[in-house]
Kinemage of the C-alpha trace (Angstrom):
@kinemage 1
@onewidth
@group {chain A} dominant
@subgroup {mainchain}
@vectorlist {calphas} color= white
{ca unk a 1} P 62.340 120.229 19.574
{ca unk a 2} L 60.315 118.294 22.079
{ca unk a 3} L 57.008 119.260 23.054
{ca unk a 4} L 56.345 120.353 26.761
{ca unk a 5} L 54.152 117.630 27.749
{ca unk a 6} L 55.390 114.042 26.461
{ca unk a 7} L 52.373 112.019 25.057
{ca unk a 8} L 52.158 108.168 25.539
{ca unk a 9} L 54.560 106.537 23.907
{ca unk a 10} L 52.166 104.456 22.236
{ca unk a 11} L 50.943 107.018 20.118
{ca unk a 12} L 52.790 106.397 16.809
{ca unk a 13} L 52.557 108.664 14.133
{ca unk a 14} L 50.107 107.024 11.226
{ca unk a 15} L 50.716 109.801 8.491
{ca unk a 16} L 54.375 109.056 8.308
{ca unk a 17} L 53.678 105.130 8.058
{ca unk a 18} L 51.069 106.084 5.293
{ca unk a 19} L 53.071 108.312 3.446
{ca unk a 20} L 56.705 106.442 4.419
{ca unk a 21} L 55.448 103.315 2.799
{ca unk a 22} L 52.622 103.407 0.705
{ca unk a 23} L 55.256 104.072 -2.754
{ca unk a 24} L 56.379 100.590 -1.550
{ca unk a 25} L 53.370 99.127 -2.566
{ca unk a 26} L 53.146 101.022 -5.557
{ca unk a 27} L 56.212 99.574 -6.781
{ca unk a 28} L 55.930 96.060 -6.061
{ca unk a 29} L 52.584 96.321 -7.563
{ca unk a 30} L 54.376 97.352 -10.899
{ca unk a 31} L 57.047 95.397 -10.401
{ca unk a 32} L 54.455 92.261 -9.717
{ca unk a 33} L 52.755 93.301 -12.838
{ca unk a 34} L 55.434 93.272 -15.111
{ca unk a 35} L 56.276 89.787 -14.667
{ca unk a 36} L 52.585 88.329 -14.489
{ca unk a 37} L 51.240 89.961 -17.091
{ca unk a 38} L 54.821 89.473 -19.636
{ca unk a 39} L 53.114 86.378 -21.314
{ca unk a 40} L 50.070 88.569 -22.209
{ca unk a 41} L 52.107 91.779 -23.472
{ca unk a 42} L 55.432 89.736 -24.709
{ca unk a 43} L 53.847 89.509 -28.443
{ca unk a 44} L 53.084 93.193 -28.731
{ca unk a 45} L 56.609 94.411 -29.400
{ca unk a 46} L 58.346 92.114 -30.652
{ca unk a 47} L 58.056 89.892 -33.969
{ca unk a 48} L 55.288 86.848 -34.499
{ca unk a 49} L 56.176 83.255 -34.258
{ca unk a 50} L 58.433 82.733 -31.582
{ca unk a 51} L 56.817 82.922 -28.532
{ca unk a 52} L 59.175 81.503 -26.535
{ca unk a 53} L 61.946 84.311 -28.242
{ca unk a 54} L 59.439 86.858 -27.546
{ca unk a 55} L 59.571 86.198 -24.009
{ca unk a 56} L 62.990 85.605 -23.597
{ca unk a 57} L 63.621 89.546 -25.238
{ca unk a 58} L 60.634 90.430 -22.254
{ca unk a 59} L 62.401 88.840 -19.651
{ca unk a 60} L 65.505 90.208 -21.183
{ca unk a 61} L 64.386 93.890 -20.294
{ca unk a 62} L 62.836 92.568 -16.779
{ca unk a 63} L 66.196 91.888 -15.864
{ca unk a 64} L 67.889 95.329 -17.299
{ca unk a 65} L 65.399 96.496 -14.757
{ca unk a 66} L 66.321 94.241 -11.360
{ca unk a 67} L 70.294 95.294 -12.306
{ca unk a 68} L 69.628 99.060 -12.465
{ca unk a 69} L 68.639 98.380 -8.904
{ca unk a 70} L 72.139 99.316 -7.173
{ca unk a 71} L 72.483 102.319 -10.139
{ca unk a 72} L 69.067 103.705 -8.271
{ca unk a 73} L 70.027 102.718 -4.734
{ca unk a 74} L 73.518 105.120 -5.570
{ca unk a 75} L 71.578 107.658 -7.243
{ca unk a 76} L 68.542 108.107 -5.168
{ca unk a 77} L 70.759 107.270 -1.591
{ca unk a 78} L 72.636 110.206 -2.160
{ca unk a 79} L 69.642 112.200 -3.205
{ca unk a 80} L 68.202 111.400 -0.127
{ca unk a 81} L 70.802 112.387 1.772
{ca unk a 82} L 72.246 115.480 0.842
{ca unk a 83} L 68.111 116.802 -0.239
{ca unk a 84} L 66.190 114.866 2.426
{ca unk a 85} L 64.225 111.970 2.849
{ca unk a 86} L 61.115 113.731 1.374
{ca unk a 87} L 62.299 114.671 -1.372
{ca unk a 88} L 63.688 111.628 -2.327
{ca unk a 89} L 60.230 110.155 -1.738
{ca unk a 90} L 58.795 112.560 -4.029
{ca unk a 91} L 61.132 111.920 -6.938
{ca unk a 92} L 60.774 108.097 -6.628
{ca unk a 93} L 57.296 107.863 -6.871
{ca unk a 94} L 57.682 110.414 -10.107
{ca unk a 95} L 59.830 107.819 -11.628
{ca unk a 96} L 57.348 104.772 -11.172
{ca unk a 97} L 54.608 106.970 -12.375
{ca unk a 98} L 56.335 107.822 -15.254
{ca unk a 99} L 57.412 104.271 -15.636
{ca unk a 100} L 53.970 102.761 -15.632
{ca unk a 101} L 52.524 105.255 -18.015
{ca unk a 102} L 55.083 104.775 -20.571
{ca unk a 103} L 54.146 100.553 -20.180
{ca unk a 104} L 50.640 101.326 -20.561
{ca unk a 105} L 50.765 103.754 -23.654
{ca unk a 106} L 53.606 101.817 -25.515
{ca unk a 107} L 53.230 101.832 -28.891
{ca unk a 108} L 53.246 97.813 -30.537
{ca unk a 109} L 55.668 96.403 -33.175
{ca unk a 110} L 52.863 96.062 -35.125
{ca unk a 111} L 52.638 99.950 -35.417
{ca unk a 112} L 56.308 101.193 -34.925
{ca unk a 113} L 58.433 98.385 -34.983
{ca unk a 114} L 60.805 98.234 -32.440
{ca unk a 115} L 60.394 101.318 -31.567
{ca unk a 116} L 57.957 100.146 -28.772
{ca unk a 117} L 60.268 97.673 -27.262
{ca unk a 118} L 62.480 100.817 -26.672
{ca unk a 119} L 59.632 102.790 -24.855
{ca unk a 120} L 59.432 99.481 -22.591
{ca unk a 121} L 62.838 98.952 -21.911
{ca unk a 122} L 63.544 103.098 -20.691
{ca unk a 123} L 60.277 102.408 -18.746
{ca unk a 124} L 62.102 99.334 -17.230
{ca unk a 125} L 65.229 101.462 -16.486
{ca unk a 126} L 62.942 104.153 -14.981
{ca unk a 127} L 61.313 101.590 -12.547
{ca unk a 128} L 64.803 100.249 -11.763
{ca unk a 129} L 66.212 103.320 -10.432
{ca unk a 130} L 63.035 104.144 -8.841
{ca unk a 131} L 62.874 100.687 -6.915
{ca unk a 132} L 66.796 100.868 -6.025
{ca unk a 133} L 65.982 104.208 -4.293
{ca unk a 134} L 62.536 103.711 -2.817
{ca unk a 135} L 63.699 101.029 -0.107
{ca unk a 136} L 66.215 103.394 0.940
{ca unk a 137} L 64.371 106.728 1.176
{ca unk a 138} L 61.421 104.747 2.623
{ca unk a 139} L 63.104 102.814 5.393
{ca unk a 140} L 65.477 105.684 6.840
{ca unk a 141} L 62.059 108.200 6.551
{ca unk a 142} L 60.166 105.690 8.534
{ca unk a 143} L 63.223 104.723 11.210
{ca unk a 144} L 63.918 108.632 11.281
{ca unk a 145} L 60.506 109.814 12.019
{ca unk a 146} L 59.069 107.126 14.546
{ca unk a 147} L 58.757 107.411 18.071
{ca unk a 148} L 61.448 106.531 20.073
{ca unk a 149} L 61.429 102.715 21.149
{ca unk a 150} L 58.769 102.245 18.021
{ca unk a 151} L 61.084 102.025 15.129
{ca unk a 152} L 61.008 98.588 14.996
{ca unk a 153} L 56.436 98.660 14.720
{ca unk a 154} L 57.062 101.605 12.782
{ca unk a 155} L 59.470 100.182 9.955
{ca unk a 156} L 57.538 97.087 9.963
{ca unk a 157} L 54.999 98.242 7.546
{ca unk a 158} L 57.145 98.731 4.895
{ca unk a 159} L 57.121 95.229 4.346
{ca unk a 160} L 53.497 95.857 4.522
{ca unk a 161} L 52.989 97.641 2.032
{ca unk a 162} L 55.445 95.922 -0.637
{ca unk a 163} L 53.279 92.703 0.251
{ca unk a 164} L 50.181 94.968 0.338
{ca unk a 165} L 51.197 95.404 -3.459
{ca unk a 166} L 52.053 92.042 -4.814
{ca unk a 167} L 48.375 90.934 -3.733
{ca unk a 168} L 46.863 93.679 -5.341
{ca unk a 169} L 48.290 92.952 -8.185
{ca unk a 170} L 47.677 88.790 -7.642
{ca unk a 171} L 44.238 89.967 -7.151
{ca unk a 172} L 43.528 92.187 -9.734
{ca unk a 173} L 45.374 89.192 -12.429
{ca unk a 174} L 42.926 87.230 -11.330
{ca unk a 175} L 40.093 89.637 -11.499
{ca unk a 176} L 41.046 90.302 -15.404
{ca unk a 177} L 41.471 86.760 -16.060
{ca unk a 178} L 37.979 85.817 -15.151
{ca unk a 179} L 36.045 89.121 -16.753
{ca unk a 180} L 38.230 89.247 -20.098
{ca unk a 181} L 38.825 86.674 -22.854
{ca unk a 182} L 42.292 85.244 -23.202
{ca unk a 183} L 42.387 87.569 -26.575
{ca unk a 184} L 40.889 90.717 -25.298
{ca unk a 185} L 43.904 90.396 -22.195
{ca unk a 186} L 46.564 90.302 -25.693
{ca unk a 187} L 45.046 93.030 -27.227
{ca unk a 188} L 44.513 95.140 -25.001
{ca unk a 189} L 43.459 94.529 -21.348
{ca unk a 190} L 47.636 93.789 -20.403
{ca unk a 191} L 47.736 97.977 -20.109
{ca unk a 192} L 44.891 98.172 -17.586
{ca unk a 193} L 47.260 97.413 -14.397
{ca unk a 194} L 50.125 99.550 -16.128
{ca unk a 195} L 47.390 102.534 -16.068
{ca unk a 196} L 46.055 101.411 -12.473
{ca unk a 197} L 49.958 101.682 -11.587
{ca unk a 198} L 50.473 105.211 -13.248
{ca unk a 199} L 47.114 106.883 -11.234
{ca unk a 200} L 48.394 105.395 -8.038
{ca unk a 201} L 51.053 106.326 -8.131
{ca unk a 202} L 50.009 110.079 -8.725
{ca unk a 203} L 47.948 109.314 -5.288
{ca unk a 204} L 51.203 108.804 -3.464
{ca unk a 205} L 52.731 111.360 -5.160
{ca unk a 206} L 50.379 113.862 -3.817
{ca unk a 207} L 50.310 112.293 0.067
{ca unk a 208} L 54.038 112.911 -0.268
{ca unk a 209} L 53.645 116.080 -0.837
{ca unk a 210} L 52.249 116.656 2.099
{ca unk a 211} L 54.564 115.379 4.321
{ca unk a 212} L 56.970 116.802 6.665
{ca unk a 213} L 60.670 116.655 6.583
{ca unk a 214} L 61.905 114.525 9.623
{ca unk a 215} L 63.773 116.294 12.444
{ca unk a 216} L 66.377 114.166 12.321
{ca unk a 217} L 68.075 115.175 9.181
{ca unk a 218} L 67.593 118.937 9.151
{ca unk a 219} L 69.154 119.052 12.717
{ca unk a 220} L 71.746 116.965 11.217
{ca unk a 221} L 75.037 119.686 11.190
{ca unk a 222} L 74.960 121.658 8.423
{ca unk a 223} L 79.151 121.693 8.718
{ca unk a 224} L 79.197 117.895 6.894
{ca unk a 225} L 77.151 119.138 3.783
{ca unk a 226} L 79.901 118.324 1.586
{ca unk a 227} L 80.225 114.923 2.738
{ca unk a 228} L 76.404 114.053 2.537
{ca unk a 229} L 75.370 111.205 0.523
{ca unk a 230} L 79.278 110.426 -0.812
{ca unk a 231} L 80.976 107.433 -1.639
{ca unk a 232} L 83.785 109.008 0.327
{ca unk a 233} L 81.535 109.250 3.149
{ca unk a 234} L 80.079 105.908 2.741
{ca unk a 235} L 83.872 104.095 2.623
{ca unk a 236} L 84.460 105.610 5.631
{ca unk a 237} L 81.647 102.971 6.848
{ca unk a 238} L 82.819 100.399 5.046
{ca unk a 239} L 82.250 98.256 7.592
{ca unk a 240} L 78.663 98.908 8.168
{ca unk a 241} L 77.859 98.651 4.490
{ca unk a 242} L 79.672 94.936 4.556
{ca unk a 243} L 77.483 94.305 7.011
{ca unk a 244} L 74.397 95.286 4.701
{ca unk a 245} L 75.509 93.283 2.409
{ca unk a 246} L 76.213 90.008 4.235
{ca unk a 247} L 72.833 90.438 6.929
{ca unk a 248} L 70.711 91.239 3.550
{ca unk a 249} L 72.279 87.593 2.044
{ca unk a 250} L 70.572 84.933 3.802
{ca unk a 251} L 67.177 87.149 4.232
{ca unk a 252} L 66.541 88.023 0.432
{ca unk a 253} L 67.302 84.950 -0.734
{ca unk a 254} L 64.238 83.172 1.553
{ca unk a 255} L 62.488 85.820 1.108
{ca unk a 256} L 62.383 85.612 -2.949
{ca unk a 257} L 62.304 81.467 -2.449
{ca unk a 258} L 58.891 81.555 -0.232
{ca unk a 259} L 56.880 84.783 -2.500
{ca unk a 260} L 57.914 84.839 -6.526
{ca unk a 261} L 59.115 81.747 -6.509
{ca unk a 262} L 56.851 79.483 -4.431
{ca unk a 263} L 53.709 80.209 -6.910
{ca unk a 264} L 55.916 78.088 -9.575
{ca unk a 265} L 57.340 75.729 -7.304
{ca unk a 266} L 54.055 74.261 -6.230
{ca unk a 267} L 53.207 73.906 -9.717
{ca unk a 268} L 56.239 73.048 -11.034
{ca unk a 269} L 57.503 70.259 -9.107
{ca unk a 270} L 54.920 69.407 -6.284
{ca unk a 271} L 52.410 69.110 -9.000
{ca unk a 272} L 49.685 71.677 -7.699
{ca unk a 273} L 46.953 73.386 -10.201
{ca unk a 274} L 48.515 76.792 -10.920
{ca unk a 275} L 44.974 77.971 -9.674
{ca unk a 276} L 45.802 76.424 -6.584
{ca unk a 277} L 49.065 77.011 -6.226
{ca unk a 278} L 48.177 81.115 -6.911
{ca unk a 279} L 45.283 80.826 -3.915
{ca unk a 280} L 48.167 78.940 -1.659
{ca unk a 281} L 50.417 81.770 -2.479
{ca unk a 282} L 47.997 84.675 -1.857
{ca unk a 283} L 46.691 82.943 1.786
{ca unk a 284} L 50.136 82.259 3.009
{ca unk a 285} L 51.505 86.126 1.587
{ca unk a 286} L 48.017 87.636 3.215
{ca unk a 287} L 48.617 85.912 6.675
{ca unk a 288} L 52.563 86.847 6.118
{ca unk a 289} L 51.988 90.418 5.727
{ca unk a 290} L 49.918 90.837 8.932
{ca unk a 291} L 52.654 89.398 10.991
{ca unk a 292} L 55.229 92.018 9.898
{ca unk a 293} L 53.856 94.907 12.912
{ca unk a 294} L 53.741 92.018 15.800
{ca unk a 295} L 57.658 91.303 14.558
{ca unk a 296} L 58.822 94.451 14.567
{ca unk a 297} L 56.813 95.545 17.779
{ca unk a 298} L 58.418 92.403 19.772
{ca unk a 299} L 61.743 93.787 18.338
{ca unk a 300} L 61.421 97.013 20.215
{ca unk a 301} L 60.859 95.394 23.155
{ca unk a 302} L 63.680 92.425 22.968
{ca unk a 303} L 66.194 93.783 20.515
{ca unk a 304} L 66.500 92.890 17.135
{ca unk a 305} L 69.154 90.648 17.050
{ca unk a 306} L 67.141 87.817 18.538
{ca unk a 307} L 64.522 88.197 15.828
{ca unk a 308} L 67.519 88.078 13.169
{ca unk a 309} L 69.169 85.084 15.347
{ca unk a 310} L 65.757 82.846 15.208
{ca unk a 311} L 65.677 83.755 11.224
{ca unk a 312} L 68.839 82.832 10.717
{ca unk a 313} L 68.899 79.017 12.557
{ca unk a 314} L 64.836 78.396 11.445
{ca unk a 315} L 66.374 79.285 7.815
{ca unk a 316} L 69.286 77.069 7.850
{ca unk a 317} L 67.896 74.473 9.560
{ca unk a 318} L 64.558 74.661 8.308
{ca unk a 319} L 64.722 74.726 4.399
{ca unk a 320} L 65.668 71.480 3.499
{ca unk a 321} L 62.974 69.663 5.499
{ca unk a 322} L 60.059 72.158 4.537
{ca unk a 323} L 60.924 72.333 0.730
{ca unk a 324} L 61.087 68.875 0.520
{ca unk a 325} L 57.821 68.668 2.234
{ca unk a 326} L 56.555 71.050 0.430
{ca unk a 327} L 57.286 68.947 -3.305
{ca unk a 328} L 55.283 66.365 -2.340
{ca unk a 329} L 52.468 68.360 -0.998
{ca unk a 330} L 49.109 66.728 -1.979
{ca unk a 331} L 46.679 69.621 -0.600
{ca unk a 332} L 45.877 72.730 -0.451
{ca unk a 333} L 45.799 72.972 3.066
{ca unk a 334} L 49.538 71.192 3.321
{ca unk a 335} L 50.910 73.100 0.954
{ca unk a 336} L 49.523 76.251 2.882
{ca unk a 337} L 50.599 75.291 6.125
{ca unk a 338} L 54.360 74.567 4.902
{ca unk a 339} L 54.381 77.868 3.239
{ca unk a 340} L 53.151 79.696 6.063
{ca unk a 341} L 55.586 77.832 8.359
{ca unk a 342} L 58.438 78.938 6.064
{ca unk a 343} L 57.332 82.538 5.741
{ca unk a 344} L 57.012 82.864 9.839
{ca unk a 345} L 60.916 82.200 10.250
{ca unk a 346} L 61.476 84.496 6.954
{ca unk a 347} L 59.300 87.646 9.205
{ca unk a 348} L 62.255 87.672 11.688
{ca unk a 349} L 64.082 89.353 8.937
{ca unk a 350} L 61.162 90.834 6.930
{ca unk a 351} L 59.909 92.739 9.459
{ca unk a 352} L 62.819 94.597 10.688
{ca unk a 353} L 65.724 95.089 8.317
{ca unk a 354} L 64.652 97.992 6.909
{ca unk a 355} L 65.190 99.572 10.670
{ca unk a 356} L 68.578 97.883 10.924
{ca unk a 357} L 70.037 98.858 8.348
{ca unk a 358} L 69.183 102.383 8.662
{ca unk a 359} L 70.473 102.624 12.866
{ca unk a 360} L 73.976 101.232 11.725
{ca unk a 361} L 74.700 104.361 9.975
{ca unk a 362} L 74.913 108.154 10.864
{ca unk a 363} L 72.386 110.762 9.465
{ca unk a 364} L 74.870 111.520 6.407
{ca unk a 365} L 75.125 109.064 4.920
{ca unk a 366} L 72.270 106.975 6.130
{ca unk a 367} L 70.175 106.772 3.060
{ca unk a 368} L 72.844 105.857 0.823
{ca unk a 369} L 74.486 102.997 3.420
{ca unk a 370} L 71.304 101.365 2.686
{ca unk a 371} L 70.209 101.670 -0.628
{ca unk a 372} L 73.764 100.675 -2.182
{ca unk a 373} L 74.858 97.907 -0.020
{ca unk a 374} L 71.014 96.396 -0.040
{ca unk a 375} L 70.314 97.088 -3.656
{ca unk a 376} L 73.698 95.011 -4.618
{ca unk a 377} L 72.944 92.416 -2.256
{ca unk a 378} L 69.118 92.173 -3.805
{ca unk a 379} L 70.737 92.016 -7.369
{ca unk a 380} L 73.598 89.322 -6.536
{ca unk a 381} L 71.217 87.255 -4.372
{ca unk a 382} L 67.571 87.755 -4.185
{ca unk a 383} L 66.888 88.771 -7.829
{ca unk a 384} L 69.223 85.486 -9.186
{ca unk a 385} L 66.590 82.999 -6.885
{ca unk a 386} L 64.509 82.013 -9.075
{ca unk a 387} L 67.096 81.739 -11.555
{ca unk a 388} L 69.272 79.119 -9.286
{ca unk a 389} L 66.448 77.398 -8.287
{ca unk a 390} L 65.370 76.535 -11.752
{ca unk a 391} L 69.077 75.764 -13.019
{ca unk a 392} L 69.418 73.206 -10.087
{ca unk a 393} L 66.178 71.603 -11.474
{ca unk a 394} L 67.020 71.674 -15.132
{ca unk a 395} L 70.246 69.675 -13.823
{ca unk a 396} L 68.427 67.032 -12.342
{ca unk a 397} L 69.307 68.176 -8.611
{ca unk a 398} L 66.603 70.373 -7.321
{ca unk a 399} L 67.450 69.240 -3.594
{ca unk a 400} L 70.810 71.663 -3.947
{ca unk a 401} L 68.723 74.554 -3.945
{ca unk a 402} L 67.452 73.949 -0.737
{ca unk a 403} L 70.992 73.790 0.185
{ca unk a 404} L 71.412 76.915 -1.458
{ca unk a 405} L 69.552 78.407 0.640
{ca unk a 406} L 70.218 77.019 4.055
{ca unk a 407} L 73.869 78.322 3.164
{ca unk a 408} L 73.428 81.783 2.699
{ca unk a 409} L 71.330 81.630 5.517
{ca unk a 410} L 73.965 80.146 7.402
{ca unk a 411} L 76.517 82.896 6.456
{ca unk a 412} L 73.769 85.611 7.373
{ca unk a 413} L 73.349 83.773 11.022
{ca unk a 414} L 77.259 84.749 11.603
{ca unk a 415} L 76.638 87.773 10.951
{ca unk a 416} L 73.690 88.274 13.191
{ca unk a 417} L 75.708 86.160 15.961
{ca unk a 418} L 78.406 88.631 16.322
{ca unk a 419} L 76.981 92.160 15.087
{ca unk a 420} L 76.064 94.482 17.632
{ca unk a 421} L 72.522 95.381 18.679
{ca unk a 422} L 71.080 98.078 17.281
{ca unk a 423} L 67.823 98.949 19.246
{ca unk a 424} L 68.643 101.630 21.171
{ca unk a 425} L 70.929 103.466 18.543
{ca unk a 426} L 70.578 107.045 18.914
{ca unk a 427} L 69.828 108.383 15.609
{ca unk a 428} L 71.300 112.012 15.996
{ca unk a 429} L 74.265 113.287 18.378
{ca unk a 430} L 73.351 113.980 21.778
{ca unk a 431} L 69.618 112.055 21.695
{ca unk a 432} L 69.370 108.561 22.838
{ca unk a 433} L 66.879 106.723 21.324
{ca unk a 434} L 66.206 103.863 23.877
{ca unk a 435} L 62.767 102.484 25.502
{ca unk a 436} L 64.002 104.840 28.097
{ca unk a 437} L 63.696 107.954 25.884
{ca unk a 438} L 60.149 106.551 24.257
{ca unk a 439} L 57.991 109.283 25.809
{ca unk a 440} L 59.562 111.581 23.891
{ca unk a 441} L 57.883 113.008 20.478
{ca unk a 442} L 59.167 114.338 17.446
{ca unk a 443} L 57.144 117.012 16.024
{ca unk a 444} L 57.849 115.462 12.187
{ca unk a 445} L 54.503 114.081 10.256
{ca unk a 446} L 52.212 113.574 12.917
């Protein structure tokens, strides 16, 4: 239903952004956590005088964690879909609530044995299924409840938010590191971002509460409830969830290269302070984040396949040259320059792949044609980054990571070359969705 006098089309609808994306941040804030803070926490459940074996068994469970990732994206996509996009919402920021306050409370080996590595690893599969499903659930909630002709700004700040959290958490890190002794963080201080996590997430829990159903799905026909959320349903759009997969390549892979990974690359091999390389890596991810509502508002204006286009040939073309740059970078401003470089051709995917992904599909099946396609993408490509990039180095041959890179980009650019544009996608039957249609105004979470 449309009200009887259109409002300006620039009006967007904050409370759905808010709500839509703010779980993002909660999770990438645990997720950022987790992997920081491992070195601190790694000796607490598991036996003295190995360290490196204790953190090996801690990045063990990390990983059970990234590959429940697709489990959650099935799960929680066809949640979303056959109970709604708030709902889903609701039950994935329970899981990373639960997940945190299971970290932070863990019992050590010290006091039950093993028993607390077991409390940490089902806290790891909890925040794995929560993760797979929260890109999902977010992303078609935002692209289903924006303004006509504003998906693109809308969607935007769910990259926001995820970079929103990894800051936070860089920040608070460093906060901790210079108020506690190197002992006190062992002992005890590794649970304080675990129990920051766990309230936060409570906070989104209640804003998510409060939000509204989008109009999108329940005027979706009630005749295909059988055939929400399926596997069925989502082989029938087979080709659309290929496309996921292969558009999601290129993008997740630069994406993980220029945030997790550049920290230790410009320590690692160009040499930097990892103080310096950390304050490189916040600037660059600060200045990053802000460009993620300009992207995604010029993509409602020229399409989004340019933005994806101008990704795709500044990735393949540009990796080589600025990653070898970047390993012989001498300063701070250099480095940061290079890295913000990289992570301005890395936006024209960022900031609006959440929105294409979720117009290639119909309401049905919507949430699920993201979350599995993108979640198994994310595990085969983006989560294995760092992992590539540091075999190639142990081998003596760094430089063929760049490569690496440049070719899945390269593989991604074919598949932005010939897909069709997806701008003006109507989201529902018998609505069009264009710039033409933009004065029109949902009623949902506004």
């Amino acid at each position: 239903m449309t009200d009887s006098a259109p409002p300006s089309p620039a009006r967007t609808p904050w409370r759905a952004v808010i709500g839509g994306s703010i779980g993002n941040l909660v999770e990438w804030f645990d997720w950022f956590v987790y992997a920081s803070f491992a070195t601190y926490f790694a000796g607490a459940f598991f036996p003295k005088g190995n360290d490196t074996a204790q953190l090996l068994n801690t990045a063990g469970i990390f990983a059970v964690g990234f590959f429940m990732r697709p489990v959650g994206g099935w799960l929680l996509g066809r949640f979303a879909d056959r109970r709604g996009r708030k709902a889903a919402l609701t039950l994935t920021v329970t899981l990373m609530s639960a997940s945190a306050l299971l970290i932070a409370i863990a019992p050590t080996y010290d006091q039950v044995g093993y028993f607390g590595a077991a409390v940490l690893l089902v806290a790891r599969l909890l925040q794995g299924l929560s993760v797979g499903g929260e890109y999902a659930a977010s992303a078609t909630y935002l692209t289903e409840a924006s303004l006509p002709g504003r998906r693109g700004f809308v969607s935007s700040f769910q990259y926001v938010s995820m970079t929103m959290g990894q800051l936070i958490g860089l920040g608070l890190q460093i906060v901790l590191q210079h108020t506690m002794s190197d002992d006190a963080l062992h002992s005890y201080g590794w649970r304080i971002p675990f129990i920051f996590g766990a309230v936060a997430a409570a906070v989104v829990f209640w804003l998510r509460r409060n939000l509204l159903e989008t109009d999108v799905y329940t005027e979706e026909d009630t005749r295909q409830d059988n055939e929400r959320g399926t596997l069925g349903e989502l082989l029938r759009h087979r080709k659309e969830a290929a496309l996921v997969i292969a558009l999601t390549m290129g993008g997740t892979v630069a994406y993980y290269t220029y945030t997790t990974y550049l920290t230790k690359y410009l320590s690692n091999t160009a040499g930097m302070s990892k103080s310096d390389a950390s304050l490189v890596s916040f600037c660059a991810l600060f200045l990053f984040m802000l460009l993620q509502p300009l992207a995604g508002s010029l993509s409602d204006r020229i399409g989004r396949r340019p933005l994806l286009i101008a990704f795709g040939i500044g990735s393949m073309l540009g990796t080589v040259p600025i990653m070898t740059a970047l390993s012989h970078a001498d300063s701070f401003v250099g480095a940061l320059l290079l890295s913000l470089a990289a992570l301005v051709i890395v936006t024209g995917y960022t900031s609006i792949n959440a929105v294409v992904k979720a117009e290639l599909f119909p309401t049905h099946v919507r949430a699920l044609g993201v979350a599995l396609p993108y979640a198994l993408a994310n595990a085969l490509f983006g989560g294995t980054a760092e992992y590539v990039a540091l075999w190639f180095k142990k081998g003596g041959a760094e430089s063929g990571f760049y490569w690496y890179v440049s070719a899945c980009a390269a593989v991604s650019l074919i598949v932005y070359l010939t897909m069709r544009e997806t701008r003006d996608a109507a989201l529902t039957r018998g609505r069009a969705d264009g710039p033409a249609a933009s004065g029109k105004q949902q009623k949902t979470a506004v």
